[in-house]
C-alpha positions as CSV (number, residue, x, y, z in Angstrom):
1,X,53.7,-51.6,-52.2
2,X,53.1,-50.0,-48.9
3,X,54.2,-52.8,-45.6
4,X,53.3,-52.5,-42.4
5,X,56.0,-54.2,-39.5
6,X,53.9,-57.1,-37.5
7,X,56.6,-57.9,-34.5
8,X,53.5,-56.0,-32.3
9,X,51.1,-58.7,-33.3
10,X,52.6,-61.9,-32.9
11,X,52.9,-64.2,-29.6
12,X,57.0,-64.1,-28.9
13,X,56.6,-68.2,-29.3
14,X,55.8,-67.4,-32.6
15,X,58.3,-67.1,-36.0
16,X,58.4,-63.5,-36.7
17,X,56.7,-62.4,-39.8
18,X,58.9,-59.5,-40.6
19,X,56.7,-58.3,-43.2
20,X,53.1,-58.1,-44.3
21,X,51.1,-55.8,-47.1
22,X,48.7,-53.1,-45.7
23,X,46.4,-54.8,-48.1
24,X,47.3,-58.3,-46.5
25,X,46.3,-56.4,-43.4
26,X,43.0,-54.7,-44.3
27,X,41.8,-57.9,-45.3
28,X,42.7,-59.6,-42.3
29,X,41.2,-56.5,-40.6
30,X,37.6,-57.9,-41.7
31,X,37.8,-60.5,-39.5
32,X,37.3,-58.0,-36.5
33,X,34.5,-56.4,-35.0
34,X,33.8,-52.7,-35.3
35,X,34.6,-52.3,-31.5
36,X,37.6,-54.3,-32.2
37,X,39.1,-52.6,-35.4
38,X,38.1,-48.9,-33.7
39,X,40.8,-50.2,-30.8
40,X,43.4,-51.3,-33.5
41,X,43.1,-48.3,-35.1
42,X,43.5,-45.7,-31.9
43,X,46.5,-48.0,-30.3
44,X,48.4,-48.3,-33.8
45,X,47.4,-46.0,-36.1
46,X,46.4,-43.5,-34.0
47,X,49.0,-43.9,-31.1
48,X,46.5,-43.8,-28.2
49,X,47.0,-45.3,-24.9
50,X,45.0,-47.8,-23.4
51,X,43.5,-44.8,-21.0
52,X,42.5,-42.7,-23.7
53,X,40.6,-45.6,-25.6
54,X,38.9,-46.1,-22.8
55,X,37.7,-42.9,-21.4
56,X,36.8,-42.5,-25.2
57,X,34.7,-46.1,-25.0
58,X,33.8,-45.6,-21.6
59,X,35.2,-49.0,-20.3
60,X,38.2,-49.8,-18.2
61,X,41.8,-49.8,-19.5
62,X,41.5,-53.2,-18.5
63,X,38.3,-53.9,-20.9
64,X,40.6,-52.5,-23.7
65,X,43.6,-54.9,-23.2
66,X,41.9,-57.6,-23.2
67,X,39.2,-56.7,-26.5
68,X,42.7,-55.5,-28.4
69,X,44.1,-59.1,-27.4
70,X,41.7,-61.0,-28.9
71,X,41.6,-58.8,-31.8
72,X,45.3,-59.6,-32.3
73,X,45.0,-63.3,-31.8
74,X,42.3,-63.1,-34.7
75,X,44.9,-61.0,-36.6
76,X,47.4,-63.9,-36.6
77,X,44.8,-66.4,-37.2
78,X,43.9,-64.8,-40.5
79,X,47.2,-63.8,-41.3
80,X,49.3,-67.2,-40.8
């Protein structure tokens, strides 16, 4: 079984979940947007900054914080 570490998508008022499934994940992953899961993909897969995403997007580095936010919180939603 492949696992994948969470600690970068959890609020720090939350119990850590030290460890989750890559399938646990792609399932929670359907929960997301395209936009959303293409931003969760180039920050953690891919290792992008928030600069690159969004000359890539064409929206601000701002835009991308706050679209990979809410893509987190859905994350934890599904995953808790």
């Amino acid at each position: 079984m492949v696992l994948t570490e969470v600690s970068t998508i959890r609020a720090d008022d939350e119990p850590p979940m030290d460890w989750i499934s890559r399938t646990q994940l792609t399932t929670a992953r359907h929960c997301l947007s395209d936009r959303e899961n293409r931003i969760i993909e180039l920050s953690f897969y891919a290792g992008w900054k928030n600069r690159e995403i969004a000359r890539r997007m064409g929206v601000t580095e701002g835009r991308i914080s706050q679209i990979r936010a809410n893509a987190l919180a859905k994350l934890r939603d599904n995953l808790t």
